[in-house]
PDB file of N, CA, C and O in Angstrom:
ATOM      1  N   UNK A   1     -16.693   8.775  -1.575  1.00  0.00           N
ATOM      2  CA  UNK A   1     -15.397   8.546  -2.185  1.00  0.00           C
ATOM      3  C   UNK A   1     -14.295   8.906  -1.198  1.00  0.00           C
ATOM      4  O   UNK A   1     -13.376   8.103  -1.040  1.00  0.00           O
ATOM      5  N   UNK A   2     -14.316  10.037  -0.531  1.00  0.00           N
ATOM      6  CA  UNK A   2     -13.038  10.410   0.822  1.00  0.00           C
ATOM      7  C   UNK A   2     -13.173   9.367   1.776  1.00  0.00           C
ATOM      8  O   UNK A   2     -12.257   8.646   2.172  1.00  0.00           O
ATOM      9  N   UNK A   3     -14.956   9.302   2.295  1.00  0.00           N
ATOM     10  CA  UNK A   3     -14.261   7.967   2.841  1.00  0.00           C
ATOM     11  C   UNK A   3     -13.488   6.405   2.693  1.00  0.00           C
ATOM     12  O   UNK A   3     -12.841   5.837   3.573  1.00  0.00           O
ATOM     13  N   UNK A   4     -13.774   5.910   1.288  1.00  0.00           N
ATOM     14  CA  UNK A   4     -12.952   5.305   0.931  1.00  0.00           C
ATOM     15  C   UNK A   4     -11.632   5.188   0.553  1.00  0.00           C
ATOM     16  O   UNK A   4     -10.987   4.153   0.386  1.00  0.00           O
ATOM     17  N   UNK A   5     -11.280   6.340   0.430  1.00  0.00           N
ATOM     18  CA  UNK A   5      -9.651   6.794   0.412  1.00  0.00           C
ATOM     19  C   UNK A   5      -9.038   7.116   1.547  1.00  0.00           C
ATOM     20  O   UNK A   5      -7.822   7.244   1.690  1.00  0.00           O
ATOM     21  N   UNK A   6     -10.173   7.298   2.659  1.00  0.00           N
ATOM     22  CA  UNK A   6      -9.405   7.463   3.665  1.00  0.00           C
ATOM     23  C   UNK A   6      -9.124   6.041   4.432  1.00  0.00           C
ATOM     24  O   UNK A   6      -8.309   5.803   5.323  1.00  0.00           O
ATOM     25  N   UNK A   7      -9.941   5.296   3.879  1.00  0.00           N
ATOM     26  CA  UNK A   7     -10.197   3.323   4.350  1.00  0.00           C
ATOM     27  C   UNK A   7      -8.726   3.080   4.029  1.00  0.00           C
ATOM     28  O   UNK A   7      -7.934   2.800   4.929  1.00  0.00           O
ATOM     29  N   UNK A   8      -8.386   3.177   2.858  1.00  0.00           N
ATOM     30  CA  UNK A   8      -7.141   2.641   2.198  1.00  0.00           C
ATOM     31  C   UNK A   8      -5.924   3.174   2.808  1.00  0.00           C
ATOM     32  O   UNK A   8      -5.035   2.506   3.335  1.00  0.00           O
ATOM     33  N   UNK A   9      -5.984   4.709   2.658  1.00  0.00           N
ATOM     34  CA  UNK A   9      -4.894   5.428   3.916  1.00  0.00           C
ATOM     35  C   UNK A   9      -4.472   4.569   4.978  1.00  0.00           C
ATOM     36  O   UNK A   9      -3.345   4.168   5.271  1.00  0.00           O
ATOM     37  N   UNK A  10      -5.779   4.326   5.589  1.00  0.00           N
ATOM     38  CA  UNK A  10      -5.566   3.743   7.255  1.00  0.00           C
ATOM     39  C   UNK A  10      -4.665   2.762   7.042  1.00  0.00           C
ATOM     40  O   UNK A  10      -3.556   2.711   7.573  1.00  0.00           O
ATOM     41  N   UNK A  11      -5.527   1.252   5.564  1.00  0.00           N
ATOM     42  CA  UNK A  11      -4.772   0.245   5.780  1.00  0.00           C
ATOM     43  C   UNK A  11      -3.410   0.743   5.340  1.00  0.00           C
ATOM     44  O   UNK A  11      -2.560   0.603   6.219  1.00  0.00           O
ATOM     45  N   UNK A  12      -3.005   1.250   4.292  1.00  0.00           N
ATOM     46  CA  UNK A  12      -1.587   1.592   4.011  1.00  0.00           C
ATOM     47  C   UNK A  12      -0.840   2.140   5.048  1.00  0.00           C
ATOM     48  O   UNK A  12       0.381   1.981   5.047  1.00  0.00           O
ATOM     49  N   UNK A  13      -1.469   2.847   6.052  1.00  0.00           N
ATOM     50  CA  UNK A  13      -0.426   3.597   7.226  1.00  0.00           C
ATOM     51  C   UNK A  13      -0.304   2.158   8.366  1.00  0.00           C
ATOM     52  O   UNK A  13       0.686   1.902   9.051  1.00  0.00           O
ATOM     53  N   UNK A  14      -1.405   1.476   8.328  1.00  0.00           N
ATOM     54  CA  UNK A  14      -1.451   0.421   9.897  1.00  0.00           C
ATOM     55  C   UNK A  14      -0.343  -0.945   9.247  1.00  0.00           C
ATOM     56  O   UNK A  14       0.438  -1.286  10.136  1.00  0.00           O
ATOM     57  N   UNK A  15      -0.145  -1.747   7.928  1.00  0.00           N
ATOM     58  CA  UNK A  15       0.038  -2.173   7.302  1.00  0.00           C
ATOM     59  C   UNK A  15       2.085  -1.431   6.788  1.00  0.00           C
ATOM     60  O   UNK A  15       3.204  -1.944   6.812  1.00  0.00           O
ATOM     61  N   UNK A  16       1.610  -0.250   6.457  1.00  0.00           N
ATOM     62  CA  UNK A  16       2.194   0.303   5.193  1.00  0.00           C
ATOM     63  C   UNK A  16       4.001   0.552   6.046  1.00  0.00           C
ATOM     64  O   UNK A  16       4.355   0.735   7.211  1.00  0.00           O
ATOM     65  N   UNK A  17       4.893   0.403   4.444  1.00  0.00           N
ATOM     66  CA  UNK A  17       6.173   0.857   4.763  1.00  0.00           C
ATOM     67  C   UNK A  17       6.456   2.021   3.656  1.00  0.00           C
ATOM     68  O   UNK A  17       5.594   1.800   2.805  1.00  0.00           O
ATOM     69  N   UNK A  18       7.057   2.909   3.318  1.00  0.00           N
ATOM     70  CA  UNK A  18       7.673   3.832   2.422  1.00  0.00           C
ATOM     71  C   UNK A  18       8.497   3.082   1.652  1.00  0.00           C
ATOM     72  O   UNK A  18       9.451   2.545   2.215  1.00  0.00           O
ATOM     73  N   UNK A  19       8.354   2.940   0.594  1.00  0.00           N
ATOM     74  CA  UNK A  19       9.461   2.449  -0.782  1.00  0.00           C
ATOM     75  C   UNK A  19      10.453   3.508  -0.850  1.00  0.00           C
ATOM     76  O   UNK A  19       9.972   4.563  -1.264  1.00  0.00           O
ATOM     77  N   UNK A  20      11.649   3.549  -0.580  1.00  0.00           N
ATOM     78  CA  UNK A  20      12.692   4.053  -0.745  1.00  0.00           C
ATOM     79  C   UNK A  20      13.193   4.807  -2.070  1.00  0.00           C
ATOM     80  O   UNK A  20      13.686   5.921  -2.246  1.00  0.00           O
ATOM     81  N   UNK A  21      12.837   3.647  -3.010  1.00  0.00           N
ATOM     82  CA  UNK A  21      13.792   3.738  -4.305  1.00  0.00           C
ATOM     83  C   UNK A  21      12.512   2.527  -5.320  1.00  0.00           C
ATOM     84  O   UNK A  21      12.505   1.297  -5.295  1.00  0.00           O
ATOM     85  N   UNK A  22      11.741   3.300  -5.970  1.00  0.00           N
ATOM     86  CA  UNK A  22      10.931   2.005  -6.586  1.00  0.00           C
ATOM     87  C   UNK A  22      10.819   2.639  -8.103  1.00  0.00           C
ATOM     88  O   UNK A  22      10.900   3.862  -8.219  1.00  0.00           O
ATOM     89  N   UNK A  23      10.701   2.111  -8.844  1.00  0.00           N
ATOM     90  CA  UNK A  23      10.459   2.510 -10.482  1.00  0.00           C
ATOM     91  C   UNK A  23       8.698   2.973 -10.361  1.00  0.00           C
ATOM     92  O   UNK A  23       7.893   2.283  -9.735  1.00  0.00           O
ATOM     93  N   UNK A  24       8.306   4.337 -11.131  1.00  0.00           N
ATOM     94  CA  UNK A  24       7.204   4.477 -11.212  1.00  0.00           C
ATOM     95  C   UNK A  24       6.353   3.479 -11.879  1.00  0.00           C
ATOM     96  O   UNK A  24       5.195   3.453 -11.462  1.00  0.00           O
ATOM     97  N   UNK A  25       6.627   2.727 -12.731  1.00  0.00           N
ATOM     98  CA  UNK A  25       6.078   1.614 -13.434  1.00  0.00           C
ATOM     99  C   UNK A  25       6.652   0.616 -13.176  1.00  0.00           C
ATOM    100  O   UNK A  25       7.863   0.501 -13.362  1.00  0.00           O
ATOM    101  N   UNK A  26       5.617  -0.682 -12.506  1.00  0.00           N
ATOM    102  CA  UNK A  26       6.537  -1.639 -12.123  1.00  0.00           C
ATOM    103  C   UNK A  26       6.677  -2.802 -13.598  1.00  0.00           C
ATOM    104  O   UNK A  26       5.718  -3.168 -14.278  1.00  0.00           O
ATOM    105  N   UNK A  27       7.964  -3.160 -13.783  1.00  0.00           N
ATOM    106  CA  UNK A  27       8.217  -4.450 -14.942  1.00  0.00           C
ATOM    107  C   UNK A  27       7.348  -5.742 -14.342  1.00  0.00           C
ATOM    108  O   UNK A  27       6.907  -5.966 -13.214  1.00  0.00           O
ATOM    109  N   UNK A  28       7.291  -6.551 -15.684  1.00  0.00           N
ATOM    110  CA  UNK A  28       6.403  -7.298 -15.040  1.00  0.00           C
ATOM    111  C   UNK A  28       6.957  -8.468 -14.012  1.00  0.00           C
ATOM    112  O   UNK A  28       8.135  -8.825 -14.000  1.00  0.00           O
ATOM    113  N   UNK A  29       5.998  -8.978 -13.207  1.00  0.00           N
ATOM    114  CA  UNK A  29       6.356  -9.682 -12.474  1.00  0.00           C
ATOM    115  C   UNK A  29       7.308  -9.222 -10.743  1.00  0.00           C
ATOM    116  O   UNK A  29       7.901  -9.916  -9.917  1.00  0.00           O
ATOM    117  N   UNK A  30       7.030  -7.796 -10.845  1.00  0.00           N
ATOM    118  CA  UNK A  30       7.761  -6.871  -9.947  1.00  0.00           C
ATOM    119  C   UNK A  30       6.658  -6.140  -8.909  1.00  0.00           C
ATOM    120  O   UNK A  30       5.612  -5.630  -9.311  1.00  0.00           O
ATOM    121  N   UNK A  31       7.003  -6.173  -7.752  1.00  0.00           N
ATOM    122  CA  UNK A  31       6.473  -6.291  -6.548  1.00  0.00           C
ATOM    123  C   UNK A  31       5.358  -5.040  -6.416  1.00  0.00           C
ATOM    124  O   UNK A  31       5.863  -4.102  -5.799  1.00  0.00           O
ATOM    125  N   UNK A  32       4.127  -4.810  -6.788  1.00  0.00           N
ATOM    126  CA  UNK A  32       3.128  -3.834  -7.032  1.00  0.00           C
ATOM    127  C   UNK A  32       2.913  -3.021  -5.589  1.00  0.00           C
ATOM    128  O   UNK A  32       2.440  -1.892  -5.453  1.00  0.00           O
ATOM    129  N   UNK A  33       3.435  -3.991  -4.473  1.00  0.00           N
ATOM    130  CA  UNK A  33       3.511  -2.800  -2.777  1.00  0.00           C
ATOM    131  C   UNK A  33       4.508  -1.709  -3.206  1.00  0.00           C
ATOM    132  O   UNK A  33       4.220  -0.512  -3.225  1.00  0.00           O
ATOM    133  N   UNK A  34       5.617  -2.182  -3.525  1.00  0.00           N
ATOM    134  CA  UNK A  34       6.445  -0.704  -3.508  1.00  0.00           C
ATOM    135  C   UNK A  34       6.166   0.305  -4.237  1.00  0.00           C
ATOM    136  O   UNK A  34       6.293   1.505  -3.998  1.00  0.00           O
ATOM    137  N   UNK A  35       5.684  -0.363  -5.358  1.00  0.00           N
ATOM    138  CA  UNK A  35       5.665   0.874  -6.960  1.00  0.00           C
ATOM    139  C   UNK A  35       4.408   1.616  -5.832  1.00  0.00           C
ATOM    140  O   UNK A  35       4.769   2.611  -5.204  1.00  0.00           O
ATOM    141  N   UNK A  36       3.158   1.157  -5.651  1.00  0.00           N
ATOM    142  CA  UNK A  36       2.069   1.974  -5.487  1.00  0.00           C
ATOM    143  C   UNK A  36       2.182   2.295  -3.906  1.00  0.00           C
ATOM    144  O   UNK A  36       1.089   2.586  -3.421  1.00  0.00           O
ATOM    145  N   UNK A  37       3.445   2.308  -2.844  1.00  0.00           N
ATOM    146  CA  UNK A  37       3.147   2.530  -1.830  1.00  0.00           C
ATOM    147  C   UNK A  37       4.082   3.784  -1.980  1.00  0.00           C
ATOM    148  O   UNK A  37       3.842   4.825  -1.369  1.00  0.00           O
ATOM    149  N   UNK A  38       4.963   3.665  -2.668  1.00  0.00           N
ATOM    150  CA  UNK A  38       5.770   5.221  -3.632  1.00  0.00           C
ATOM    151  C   UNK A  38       4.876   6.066  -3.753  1.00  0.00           C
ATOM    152  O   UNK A  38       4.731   7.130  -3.150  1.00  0.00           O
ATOM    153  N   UNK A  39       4.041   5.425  -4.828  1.00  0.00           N
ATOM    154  CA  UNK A  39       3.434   6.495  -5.858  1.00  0.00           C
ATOM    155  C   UNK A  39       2.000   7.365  -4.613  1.00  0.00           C
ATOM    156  O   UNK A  39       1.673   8.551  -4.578  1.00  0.00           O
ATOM    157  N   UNK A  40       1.398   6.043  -3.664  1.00  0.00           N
ATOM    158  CA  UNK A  40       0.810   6.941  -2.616  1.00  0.00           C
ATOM    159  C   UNK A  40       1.326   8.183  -1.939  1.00  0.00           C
ATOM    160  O   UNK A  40       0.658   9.173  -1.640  1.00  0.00           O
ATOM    161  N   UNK A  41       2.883   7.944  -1.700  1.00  0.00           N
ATOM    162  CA  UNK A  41       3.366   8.843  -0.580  1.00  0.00           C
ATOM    163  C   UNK A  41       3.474  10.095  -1.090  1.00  0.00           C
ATOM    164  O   UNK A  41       3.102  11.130  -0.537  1.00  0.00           O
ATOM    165  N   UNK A  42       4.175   9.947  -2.537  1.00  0.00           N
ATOM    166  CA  UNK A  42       4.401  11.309  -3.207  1.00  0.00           C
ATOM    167  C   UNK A  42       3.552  11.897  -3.584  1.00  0.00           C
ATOM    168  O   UNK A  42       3.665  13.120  -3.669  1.00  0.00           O
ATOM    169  N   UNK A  43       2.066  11.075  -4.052  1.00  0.00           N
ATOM    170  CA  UNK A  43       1.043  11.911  -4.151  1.00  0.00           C
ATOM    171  C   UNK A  43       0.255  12.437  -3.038  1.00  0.00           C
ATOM    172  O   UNK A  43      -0.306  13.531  -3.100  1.00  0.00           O
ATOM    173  N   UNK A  44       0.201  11.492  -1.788  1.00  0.00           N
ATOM    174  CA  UNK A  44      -0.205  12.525  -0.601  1.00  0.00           C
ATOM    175  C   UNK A  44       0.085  12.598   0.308  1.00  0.00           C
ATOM    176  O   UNK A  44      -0.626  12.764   1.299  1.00  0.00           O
ATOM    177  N   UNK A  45       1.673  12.456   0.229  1.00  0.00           N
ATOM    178  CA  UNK A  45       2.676  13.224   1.052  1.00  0.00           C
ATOM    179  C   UNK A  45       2.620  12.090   2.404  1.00  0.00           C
ATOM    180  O   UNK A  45       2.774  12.418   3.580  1.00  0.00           O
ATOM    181  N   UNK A  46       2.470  11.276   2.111  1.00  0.00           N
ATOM    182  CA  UNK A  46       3.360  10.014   3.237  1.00  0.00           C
ATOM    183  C   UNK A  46       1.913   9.093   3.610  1.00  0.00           C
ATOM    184  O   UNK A  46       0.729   9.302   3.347  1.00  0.00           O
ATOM    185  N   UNK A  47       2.545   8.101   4.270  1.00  0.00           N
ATOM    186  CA  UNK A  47       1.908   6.653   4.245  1.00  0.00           C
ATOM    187  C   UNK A  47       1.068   6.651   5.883  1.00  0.00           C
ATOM    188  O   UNK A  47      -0.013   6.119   6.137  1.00  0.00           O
ATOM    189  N   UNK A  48       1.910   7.377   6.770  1.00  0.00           N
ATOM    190  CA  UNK A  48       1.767   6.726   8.368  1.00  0.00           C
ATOM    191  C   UNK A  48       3.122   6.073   8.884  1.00  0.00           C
ATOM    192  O   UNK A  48       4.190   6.560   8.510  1.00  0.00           O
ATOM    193  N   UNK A  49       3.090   4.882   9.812  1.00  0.00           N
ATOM    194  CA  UNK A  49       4.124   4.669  10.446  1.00  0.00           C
ATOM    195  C   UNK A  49       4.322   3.590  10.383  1.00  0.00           C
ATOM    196  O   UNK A  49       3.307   2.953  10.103  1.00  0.00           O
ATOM    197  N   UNK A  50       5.311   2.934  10.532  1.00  0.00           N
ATOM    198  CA  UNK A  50       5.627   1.773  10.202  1.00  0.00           C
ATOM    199  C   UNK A  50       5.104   0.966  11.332  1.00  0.00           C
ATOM    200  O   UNK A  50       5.133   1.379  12.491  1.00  0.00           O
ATOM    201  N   UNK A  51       4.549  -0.375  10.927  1.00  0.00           N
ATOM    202  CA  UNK A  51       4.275  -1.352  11.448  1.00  0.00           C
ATOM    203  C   UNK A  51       4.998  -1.441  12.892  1.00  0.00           C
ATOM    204  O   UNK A  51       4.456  -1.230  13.977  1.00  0.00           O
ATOM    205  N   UNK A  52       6.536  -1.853  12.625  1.00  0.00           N
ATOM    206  CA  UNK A  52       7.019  -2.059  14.043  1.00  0.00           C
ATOM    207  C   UNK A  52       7.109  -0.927  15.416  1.00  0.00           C
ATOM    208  O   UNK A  52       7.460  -1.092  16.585  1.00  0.00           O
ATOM    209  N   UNK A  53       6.635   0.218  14.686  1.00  0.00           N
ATOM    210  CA  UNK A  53       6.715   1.337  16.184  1.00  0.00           C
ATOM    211  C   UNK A  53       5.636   1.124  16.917  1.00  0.00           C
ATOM    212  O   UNK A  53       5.732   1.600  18.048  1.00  0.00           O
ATOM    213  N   UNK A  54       4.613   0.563  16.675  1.00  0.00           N
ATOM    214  CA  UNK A  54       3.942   0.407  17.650  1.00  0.00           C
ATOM    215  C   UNK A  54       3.715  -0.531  18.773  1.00  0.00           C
ATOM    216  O   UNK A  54       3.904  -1.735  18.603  1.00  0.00           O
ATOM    217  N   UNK A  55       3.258   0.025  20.093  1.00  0.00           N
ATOM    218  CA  UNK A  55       3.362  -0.922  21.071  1.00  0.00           C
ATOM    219  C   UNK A  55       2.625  -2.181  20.827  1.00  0.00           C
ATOM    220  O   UNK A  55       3.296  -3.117  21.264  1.00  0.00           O
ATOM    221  N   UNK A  56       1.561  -2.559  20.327  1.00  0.00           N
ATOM    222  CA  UNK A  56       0.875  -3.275  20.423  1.00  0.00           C
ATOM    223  C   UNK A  56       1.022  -4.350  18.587  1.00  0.00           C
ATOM    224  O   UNK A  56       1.053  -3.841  17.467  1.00  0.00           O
ATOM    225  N   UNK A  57       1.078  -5.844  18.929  1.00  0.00           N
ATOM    226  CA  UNK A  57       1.047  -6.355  17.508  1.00  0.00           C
ATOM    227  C   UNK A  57       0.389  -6.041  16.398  1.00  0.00           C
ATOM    228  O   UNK A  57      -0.820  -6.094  16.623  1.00  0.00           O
ATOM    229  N   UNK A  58       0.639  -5.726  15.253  1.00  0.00           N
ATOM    230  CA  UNK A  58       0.290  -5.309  14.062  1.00  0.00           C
ATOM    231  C   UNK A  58       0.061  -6.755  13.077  1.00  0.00           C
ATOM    232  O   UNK A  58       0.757  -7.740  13.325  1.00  0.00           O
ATOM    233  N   UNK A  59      -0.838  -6.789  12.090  1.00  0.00           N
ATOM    234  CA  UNK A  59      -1.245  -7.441  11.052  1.00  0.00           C
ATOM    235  C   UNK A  59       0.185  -8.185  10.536  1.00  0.00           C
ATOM    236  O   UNK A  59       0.787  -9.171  10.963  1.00  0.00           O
ATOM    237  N   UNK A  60       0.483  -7.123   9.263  1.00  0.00           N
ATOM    238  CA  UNK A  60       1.510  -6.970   8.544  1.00  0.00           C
ATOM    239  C   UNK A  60       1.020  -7.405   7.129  1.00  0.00           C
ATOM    240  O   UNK A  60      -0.015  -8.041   6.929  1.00  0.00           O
ATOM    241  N   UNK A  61       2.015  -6.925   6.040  1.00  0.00           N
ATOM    242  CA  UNK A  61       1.850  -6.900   4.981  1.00  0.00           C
ATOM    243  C   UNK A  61       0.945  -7.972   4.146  1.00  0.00           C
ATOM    244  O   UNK A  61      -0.156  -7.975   3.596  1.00  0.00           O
ATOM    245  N   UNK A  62       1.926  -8.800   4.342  1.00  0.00           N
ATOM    246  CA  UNK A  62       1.467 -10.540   3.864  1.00  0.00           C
ATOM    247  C   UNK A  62      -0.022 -10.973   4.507  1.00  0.00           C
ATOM    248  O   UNK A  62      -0.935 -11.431   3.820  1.00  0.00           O
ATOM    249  N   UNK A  63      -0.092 -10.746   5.918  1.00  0.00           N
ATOM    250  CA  UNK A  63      -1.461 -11.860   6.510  1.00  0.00           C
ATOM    251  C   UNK A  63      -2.571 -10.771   6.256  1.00  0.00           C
ATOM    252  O   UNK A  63      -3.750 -11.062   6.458  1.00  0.00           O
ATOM    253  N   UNK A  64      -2.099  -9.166   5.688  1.00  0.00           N
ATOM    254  CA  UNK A  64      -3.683  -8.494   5.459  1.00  0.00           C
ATOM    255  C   UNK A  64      -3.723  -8.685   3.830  1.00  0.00           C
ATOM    256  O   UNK A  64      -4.791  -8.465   3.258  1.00  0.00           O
ATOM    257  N   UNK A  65      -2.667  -9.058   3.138  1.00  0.00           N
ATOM    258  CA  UNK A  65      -3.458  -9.629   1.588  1.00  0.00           C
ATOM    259  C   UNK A  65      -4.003 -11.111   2.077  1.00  0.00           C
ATOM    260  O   UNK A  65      -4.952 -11.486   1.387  1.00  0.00           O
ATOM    261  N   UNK A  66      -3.725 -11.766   2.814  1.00  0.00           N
ATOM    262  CA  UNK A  66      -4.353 -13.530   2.975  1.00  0.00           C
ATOM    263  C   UNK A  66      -6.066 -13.124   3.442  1.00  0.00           C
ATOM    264  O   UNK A  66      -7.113 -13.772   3.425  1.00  0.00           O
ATOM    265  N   UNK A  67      -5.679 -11.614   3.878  1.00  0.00           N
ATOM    266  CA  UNK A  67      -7.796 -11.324   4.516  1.00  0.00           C
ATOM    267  C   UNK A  67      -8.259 -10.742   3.272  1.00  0.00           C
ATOM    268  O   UNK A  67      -9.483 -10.746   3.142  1.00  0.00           O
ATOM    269  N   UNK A  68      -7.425 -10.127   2.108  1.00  0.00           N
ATOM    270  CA  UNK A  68      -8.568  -9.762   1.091  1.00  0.00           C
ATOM    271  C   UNK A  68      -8.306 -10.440  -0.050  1.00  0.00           C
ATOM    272  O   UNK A  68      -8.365  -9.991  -1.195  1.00  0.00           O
ATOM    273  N   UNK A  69      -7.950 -11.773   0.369  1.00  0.00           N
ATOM    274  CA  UNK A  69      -7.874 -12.787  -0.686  1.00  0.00           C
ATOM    275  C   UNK A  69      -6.215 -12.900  -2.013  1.00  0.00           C
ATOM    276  O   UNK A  69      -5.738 -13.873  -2.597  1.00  0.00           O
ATOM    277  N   UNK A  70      -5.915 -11.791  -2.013  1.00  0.00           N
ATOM    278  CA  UNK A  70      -4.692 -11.287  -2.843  1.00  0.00           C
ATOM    279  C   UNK A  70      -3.273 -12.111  -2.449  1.00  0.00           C
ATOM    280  O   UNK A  70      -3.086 -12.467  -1.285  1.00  0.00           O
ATOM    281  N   UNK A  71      -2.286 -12.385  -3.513  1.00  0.00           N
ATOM    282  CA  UNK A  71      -1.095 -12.616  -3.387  1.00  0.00           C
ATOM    283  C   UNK A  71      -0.013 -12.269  -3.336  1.00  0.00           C
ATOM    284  O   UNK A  71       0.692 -12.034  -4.318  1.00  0.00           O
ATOM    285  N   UNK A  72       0.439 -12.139  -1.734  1.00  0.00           N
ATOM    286  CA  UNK A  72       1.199 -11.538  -1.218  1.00  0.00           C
ATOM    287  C   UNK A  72       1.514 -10.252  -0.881  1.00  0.00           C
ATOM    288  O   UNK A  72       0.498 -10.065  -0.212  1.00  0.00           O
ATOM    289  N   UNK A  73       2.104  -9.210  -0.803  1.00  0.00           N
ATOM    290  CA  UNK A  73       2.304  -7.649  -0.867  1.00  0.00           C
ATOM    291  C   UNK A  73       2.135  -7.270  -2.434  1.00  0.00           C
ATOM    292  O   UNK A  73       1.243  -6.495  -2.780  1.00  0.00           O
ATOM    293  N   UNK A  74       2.730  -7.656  -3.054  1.00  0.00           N
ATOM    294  CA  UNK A  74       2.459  -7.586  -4.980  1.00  0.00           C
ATOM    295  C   UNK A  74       1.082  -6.993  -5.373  1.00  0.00           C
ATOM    296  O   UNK A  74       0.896  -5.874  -5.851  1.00  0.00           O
ATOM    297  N   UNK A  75      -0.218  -8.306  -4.979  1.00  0.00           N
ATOM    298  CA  UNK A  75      -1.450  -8.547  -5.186  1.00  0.00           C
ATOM    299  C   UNK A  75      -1.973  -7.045  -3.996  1.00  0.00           C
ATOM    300  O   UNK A  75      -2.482  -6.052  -4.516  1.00  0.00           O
ATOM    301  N   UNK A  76      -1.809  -7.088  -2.833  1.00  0.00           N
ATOM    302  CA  UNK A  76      -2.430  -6.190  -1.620  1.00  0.00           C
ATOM    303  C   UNK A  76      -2.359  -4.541  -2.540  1.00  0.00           C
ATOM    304  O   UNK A  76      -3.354  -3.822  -2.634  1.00  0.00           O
ATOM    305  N   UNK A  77      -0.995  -4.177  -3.146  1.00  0.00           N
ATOM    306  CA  UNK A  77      -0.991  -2.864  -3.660  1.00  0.00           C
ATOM    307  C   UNK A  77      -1.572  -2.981  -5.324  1.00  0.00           C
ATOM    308  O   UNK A  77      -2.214  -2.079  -5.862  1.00  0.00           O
ATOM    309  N   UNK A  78      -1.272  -4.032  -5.866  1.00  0.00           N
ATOM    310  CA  UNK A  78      -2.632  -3.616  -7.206  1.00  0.00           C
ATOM    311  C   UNK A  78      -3.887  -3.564  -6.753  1.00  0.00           C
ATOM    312  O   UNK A  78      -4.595  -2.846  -7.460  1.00  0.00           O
ATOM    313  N   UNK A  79      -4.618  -4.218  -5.531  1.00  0.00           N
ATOM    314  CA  UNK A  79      -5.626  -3.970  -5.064  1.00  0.00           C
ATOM    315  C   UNK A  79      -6.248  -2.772  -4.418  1.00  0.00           C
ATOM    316  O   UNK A  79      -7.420  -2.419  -4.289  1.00  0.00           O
ATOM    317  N   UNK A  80      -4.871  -2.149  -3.978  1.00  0.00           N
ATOM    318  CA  UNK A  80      -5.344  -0.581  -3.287  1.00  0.00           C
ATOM    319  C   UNK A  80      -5.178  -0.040  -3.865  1.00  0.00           C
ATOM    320  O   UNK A  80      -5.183   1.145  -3.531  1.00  0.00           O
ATOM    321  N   UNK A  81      -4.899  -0.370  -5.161  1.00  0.00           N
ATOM    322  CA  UNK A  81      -4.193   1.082  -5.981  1.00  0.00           C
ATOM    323  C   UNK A  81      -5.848   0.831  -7.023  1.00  0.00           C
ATOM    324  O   UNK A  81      -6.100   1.827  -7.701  1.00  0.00           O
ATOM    325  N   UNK A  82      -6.722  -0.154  -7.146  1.00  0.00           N
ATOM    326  CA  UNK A  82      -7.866  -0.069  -7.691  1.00  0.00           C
ATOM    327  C   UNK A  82      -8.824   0.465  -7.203  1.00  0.00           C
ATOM    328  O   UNK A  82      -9.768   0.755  -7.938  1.00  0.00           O
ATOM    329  N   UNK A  83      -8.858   0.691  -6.117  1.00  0.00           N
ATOM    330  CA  UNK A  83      -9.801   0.814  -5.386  1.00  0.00           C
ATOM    331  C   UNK A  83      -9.692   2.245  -4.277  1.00  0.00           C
ATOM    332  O   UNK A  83     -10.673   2.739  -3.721  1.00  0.00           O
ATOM    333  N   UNK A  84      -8.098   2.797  -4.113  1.00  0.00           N
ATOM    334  CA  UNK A  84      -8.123   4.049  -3.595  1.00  0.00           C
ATOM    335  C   UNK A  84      -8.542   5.183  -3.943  1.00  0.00           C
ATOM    336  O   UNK A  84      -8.669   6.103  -3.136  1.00  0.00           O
ATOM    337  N   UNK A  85      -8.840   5.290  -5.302  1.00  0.00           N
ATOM    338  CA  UNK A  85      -9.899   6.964  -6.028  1.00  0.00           C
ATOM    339  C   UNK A  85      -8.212   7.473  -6.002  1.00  0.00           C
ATOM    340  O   UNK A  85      -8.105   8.489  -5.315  1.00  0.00           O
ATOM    341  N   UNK A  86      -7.238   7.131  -6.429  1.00  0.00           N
ATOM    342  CA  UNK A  86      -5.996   7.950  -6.514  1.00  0.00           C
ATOM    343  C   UNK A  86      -5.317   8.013  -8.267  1.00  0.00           C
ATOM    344  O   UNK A  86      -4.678   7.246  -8.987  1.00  0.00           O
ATOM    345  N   UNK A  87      -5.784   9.122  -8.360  1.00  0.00           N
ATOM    346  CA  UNK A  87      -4.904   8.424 -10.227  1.00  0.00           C
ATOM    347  C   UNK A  87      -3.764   8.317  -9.904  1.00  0.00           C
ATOM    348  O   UNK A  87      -3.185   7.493 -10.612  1.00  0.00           O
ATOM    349  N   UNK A  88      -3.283   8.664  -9.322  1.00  0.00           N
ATOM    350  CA  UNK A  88      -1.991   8.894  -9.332  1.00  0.00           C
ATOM    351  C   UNK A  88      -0.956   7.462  -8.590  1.00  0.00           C
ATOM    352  O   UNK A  88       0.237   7.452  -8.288  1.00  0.00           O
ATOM    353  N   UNK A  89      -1.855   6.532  -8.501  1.00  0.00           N
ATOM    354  CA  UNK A  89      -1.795   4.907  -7.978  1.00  0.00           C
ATOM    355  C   UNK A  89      -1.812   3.644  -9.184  1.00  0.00           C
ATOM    356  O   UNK A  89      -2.869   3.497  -9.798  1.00  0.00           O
ATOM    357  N   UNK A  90      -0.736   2.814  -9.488  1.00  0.00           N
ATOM    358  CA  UNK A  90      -1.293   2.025 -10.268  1.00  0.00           C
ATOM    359  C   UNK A  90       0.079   1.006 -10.487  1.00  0.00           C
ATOM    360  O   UNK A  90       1.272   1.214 -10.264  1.00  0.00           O
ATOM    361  N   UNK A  91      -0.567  -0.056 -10.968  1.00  0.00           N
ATOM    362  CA  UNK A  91       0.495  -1.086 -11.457  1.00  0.00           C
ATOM    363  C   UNK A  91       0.324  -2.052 -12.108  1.00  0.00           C
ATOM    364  O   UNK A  91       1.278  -2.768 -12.413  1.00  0.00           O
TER     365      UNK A  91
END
């Protein structure tokens, strides 16, 4: 189970941005990356680094939900939020 939470970590930190300002429950039809990339940080205290600091090209949000089949950033965080072992994740 840690290692699978730590799988999801990675993608959320290599992938991942910090939601600023997101509603703990997202309304429907409302973007499921921010609510659960929130609800990751505060529950374990931050994501990683943003995509663009690094030297070398990164994925990004959109083309790593097109690799696990999901729609768009929305679909990518109801998917990690099923599958991270985090209650404290969801949308």
């Amino acid at each position: 189970m840690r290692t699978r939470s730590l799988a999801v970590a990675a993608v959320l930190g290599i992938v991942g941005s910090i939601a600023l300002a997101t509603p703990a429950v997202a309304a429907e039809g409302s973007n499921c990356w921010g609510v659960v990339s929130s609800q990751a940080a505060r529950s374990d205290g931050g994501l990683g680094a943003h995509a663009s600091s690094f030297d070398e090209p990164r994925l990004g949000i959109g083309n790593v939900a097109r690799l696990f089949n999901v729609e768009g950033p929305g679909g990518l965080g109801t998917l990690l939020a099923s599958i991270d072992g985090n209650d404290a994740t969801h949308c």
